[in-house]
C-alpha positions as a Markdown table, in Angstrom:
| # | Residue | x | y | z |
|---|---|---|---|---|
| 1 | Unk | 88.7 | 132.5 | 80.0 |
| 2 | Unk | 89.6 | 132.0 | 83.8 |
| 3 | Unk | 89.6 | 128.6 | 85.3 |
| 4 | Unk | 89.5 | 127.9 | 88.6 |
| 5 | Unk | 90.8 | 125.0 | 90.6 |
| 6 | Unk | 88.8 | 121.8 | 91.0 |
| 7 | Unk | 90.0 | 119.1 | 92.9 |
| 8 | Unk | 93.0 | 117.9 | 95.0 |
| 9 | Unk | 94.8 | 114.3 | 94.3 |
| 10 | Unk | 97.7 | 112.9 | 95.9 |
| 11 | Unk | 100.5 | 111.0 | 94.0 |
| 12 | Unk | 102.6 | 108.5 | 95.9 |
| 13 | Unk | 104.3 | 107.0 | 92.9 |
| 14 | Unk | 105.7 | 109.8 | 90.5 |
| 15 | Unk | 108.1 | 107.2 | 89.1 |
| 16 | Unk | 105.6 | 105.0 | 88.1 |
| 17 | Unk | 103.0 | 107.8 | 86.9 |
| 18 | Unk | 106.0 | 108.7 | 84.3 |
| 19 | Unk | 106.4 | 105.1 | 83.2 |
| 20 | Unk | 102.3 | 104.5 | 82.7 |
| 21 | Unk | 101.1 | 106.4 | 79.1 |
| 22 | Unk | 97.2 | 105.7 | 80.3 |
| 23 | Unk | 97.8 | 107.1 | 83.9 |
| 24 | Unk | 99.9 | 110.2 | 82.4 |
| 25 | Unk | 97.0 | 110.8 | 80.1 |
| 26 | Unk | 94.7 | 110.6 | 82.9 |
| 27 | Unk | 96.3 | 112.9 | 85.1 |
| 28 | Unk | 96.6 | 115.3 | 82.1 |
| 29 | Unk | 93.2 | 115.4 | 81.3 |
| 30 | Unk | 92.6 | 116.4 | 85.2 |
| 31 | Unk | 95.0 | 118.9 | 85.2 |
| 32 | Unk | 93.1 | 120.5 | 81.9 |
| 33 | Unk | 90.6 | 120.7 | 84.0 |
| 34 | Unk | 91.9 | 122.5 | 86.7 |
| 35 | Unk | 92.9 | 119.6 | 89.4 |
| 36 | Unk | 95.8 | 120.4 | 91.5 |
| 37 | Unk | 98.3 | 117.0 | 91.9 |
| 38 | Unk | 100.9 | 116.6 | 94.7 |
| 39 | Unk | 103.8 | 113.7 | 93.9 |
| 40 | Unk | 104.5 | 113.3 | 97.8 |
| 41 | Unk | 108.0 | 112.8 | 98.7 |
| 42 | Unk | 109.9 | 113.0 | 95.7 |
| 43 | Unk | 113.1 | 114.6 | 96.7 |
| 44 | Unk | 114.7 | 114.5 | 100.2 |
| 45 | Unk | 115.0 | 116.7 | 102.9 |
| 46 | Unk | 119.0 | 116.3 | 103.3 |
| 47 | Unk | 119.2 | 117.1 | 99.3 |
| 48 | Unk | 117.0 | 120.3 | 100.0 |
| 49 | Unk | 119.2 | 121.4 | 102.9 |
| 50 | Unk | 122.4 | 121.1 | 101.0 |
| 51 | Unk | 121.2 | 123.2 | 98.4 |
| 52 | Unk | 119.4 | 126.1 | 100.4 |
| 53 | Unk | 123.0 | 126.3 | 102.2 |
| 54 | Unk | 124.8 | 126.6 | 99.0 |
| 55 | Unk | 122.5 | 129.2 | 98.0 |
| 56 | Unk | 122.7 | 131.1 | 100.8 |
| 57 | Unk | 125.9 | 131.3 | 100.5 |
| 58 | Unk | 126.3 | 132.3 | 97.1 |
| 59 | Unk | 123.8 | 134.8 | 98.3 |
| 60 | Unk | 125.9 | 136.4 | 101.3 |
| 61 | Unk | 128.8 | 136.5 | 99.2 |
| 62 | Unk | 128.1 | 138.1 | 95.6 |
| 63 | Unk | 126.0 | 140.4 | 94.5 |
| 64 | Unk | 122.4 | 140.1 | 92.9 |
| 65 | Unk | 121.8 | 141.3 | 89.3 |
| 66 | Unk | 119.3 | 141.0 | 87.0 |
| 67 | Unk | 120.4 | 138.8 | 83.7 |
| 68 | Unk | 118.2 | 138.5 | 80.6 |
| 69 | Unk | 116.3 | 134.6 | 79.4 |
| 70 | Unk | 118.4 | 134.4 | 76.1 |
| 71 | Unk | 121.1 | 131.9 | 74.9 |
| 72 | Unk | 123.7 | 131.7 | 76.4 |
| 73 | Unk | 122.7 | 133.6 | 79.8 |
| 74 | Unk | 124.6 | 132.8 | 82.9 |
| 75 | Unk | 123.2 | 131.7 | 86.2 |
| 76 | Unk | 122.5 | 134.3 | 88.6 |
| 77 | Unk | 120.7 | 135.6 | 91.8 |
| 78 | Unk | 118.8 | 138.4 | 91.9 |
| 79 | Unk | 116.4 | 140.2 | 94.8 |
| 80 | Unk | 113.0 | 141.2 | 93.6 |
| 81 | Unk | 111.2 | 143.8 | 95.5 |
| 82 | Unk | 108.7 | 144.8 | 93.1 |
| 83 | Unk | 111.3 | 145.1 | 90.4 |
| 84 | Unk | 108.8 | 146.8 | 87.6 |
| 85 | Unk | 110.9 | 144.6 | 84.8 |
| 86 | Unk | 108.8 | 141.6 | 86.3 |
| 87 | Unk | 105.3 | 140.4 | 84.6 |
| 88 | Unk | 103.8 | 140.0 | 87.8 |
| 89 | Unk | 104.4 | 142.0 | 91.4 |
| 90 | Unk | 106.5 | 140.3 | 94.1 |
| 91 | Unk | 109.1 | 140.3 | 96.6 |
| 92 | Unk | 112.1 | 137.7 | 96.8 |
| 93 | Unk | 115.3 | 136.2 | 96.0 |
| 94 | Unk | 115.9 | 134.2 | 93.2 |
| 95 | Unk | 118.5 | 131.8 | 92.1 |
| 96 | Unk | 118.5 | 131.0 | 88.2 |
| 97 | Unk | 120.2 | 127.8 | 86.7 |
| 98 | Unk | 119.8 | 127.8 | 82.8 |
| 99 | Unk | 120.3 | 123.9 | 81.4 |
| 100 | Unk | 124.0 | 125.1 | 79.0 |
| 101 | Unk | 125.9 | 125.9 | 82.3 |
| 102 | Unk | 127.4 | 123.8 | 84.9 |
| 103 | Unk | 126.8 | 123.8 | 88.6 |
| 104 | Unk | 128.2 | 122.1 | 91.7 |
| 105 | Unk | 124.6 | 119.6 | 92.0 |
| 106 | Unk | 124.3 | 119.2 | 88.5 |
| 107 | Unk | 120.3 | 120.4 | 88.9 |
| 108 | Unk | 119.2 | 119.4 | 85.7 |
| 109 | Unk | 120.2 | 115.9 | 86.2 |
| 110 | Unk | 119.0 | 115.4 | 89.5 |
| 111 | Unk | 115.2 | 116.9 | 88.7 |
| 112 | Unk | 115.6 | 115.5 | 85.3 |
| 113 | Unk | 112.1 | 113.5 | 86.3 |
| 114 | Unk | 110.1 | 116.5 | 87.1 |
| 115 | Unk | 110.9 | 118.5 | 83.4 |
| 116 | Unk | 110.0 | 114.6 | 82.0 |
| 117 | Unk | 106.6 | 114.7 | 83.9 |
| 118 | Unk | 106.0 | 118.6 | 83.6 |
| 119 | Unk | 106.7 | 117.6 | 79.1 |
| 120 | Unk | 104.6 | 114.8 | 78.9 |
| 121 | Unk | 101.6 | 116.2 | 80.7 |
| 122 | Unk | 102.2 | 119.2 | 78.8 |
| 123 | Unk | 101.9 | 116.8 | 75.4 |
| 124 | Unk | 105.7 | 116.7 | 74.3 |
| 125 | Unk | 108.6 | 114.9 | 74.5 |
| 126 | Unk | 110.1 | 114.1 | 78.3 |
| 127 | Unk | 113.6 | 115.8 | 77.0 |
| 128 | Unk | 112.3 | 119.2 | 75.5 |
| 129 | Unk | 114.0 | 122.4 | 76.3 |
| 130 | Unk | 116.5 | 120.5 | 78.1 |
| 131 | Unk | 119.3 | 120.9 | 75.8 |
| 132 | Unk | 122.6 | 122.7 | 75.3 |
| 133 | Unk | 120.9 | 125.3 | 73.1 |
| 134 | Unk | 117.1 | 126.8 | 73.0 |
| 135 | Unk | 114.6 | 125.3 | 71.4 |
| 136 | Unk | 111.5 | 126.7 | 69.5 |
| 137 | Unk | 112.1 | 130.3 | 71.0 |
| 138 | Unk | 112.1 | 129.2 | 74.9 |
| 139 | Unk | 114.4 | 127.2 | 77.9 |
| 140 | Unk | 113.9 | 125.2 | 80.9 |
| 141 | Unk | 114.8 | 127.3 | 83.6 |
| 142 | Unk | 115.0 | 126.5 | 87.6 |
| 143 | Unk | 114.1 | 129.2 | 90.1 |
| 144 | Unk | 115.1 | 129.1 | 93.7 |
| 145 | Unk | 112.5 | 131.7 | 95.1 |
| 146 | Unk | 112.9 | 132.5 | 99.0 |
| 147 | Unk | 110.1 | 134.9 | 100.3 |
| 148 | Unk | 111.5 | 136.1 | 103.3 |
| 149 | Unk | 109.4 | 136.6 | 106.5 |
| 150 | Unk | 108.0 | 140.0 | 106.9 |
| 151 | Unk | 108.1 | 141.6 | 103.5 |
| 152 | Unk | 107.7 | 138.0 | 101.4 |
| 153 | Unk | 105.1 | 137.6 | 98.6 |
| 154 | Unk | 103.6 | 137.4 | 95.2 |
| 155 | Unk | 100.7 | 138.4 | 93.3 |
| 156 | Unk | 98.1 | 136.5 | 92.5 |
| 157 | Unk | 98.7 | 135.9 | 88.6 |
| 158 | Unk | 98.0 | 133.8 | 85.5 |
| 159 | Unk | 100.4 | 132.2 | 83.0 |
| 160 | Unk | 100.3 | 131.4 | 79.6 |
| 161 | Unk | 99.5 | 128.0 | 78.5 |
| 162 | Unk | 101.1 | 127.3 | 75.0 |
| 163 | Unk | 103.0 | 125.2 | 73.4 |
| 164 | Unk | 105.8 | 125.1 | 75.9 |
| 165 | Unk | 104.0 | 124.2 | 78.6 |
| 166 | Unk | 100.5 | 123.1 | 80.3 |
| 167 | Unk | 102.0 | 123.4 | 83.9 |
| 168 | Unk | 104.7 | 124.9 | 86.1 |
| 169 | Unk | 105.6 | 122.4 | 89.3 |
| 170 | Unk | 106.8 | 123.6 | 92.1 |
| 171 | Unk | 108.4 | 121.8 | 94.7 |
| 172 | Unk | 108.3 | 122.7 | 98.6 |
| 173 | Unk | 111.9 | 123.2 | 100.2 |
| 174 | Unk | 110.1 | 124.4 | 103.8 |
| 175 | Unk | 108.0 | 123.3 | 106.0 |
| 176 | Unk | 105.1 | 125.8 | 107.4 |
| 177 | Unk | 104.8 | 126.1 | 111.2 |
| 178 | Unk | 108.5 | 125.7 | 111.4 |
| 179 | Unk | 110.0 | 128.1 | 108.7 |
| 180 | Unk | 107.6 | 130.5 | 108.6 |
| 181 | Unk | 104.0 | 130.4 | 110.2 |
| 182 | Unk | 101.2 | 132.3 | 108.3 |
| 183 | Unk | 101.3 | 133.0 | 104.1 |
| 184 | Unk | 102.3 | 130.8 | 101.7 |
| 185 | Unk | 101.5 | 129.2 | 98.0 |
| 186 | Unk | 97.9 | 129.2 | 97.1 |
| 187 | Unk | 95.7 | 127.8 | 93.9 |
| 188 | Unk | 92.2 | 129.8 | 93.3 |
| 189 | Unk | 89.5 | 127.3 | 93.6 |
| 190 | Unk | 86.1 | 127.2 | 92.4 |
| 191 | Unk | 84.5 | 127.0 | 95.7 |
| 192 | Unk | 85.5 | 130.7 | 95.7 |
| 193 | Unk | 88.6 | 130.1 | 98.2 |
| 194 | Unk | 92.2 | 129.8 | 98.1 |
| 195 | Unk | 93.6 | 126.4 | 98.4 |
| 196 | Unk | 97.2 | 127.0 | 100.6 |
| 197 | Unk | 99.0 | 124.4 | 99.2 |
| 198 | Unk | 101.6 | 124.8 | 102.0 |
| 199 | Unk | 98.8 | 123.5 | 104.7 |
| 200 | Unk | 98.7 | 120.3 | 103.2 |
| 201 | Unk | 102.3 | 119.9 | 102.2 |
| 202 | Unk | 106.2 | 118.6 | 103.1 |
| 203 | Unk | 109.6 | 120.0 | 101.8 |
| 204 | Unk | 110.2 | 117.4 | 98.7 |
| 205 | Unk | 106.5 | 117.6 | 97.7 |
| 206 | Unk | 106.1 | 118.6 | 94.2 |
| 207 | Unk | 102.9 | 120.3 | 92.8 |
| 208 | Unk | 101.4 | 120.3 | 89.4 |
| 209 | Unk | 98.5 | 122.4 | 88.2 |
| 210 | Unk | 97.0 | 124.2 | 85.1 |
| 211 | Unk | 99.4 | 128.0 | 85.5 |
| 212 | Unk | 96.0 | 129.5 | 83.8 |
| 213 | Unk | 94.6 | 128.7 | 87.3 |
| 214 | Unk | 95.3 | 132.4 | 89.2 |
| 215 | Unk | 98.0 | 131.4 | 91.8 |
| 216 | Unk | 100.4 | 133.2 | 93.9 |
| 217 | Unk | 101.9 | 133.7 | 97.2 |
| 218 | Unk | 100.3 | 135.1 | 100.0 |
| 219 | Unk | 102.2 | 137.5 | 102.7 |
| 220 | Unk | 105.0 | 135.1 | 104.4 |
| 221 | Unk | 104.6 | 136.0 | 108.0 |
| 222 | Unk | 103.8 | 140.2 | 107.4 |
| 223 | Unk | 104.0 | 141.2 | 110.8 |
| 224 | Unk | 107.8 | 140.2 | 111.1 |
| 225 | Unk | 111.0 | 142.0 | 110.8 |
| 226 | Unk | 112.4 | 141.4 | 107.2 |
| 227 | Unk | 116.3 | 140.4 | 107.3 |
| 228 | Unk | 117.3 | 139.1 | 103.9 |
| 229 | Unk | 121.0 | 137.6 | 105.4 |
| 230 | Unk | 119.3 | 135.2 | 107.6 |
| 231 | Unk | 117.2 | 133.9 | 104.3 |
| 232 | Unk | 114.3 | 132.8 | 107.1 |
| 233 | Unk | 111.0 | 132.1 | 105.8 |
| 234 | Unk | 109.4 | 130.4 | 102.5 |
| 235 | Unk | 111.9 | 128.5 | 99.8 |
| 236 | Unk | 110.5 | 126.7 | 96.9 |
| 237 | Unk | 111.6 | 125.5 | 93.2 |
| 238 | Unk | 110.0 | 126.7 | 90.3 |
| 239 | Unk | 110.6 | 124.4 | 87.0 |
| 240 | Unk | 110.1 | 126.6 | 84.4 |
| 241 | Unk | 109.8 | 126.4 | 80.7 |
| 242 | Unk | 110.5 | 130.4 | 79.9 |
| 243 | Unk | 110.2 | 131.9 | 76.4 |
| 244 | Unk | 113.2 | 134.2 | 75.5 |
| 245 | Unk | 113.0 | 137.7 | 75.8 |
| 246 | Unk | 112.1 | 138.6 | 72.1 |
| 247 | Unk | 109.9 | 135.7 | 71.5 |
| 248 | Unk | 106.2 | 137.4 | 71.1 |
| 249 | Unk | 105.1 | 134.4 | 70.2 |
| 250 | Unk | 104.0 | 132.8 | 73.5 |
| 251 | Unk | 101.9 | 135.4 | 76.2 |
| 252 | Unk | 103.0 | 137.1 | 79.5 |
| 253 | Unk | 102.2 | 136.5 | 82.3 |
| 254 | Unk | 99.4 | 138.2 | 83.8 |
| 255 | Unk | 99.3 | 140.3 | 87.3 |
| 256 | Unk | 95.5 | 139.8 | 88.1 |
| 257 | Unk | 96.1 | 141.5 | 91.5 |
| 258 | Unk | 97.6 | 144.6 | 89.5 |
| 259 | Unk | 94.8 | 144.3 | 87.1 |
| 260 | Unk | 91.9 | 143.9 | 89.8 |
| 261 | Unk | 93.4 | 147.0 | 91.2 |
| 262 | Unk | 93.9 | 149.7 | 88.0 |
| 263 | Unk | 89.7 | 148.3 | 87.0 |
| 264 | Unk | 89.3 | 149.7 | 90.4 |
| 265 | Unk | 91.4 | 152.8 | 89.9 |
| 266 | Unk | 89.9 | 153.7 | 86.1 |
């Protein structure tokens, strides 16, 4: 069954959300629901900076490959441009940190708060999947996606709600009207629109909503020449909860643009 979004809320304290069982509850009931919650503020601008500059470089100076979601994995970057390995249709570069490796900002420490909220609004304890090892067939996983002006964008899609997960935050790292101009996320609402959560949004924001609400990323500013050296456009972090490959016990994503289009093709 689809649902659809319902309503927006702001949250100003996403400390004291975390520390507050009754408010947690609350806002997990919402987000059941289909409301759409922004935690204004929660990371800096100057912290966001340092990293998109470290992962520009890394991407300047080594080369992209594609690496697996099973123990053990290493971090990597790797471009997407409709890469038919991937559930859902899209074009980007990603950055992958995997919680058993080190890196320079030690990531999982410094969003520790976020995989705490995303757990207990999913209905499980703050420190799952965070370990040195998987757990129950799945990882956390951080995403560094960077849509690119002129070719940037992915499908609207659908994923799976299970045991791992109820939601899939994603915090803003640009700033619309300054890094790109027209595009960006969007949540499917039941007025029959979609909500751009970049319109209403700052770098640091972090959003949480049901992922069985049909979401995506709109064409980042289409009409532009695409350079993928000068990494200008849309940058955002996905805090994922990702089964291994192998575990069929938790569902794929689904590409409802892809599917939209082969009902229309058959």
């Amino acid at each position: 069954m689809t649902l659809l979004g319902r309503t927006v809320h702001d949250l100003t304290d996403h400390a004291a959300v975390l520390s507050d069982v009754r408010r947690v509850e609350r806002v997990r009931a919402d987000i059941e629901q289909g409301d759409v919650y922004i935690a204004r503020g929660v990371y800096s601008s100057g912290l966001l900076d340092d990293i998109r500059e470290y992962l520009r470089s890394i991407g300047r100076h080594s080369l992209p490959n594609y690496t697996r979601i099973e123990a053990g994995a290493p971090n990597f970057h790797r471009m997407n441009r409709a890469d038919p390995r991937a559930y859902v249709r899209g074009s980007f570069h990603q950055f992958v940190f995997f919680p058993w490796n080190q890196d320079v900002f030690d990531l999982f420490r410094v969003f520790a708060p976020v995989y705490h909220m995303k757990n207990v609004l999913s209905g499980i304890a703050p420190e799952s999947f965070l370990g040195q090892a998987p757990q129950d067939g799945c990882t956390a996983r951080l995403a560094f996606q960077m849509y690119p002006c002129g070719s940037g964008f992915l499908n609207r899609h659908s994923d799976p709600v299970d045991y791992h997960q109820l939601t899939v935050p994603i915090m803003q790292m640009s700033q619309k009207g300054r890094d790109f101009t027209s595009g960006g996320l969007f949540v499917q609402m039941e007025n029959g629109t979609d909500l751009v959560i970049d319109d209403i949004t700052e770098p640091g924001d972090v959003i949480y909503f049901n992922a069985r609400c049909p979401h995506g990323v709109h064409p980042i500013d289409p009409d532009a020449e695409t350079r993928w050296l000068d990494y200008a456009g849309r940058w955002m972090l996905l805090f994922a909860v990702n089964k291994l490959a192998g575990n069929a016990a938790i569902a794929d994503a689904v590409d409802l643009t892809q599917a939209a289009t082969n009902a229309r093709m058959s």
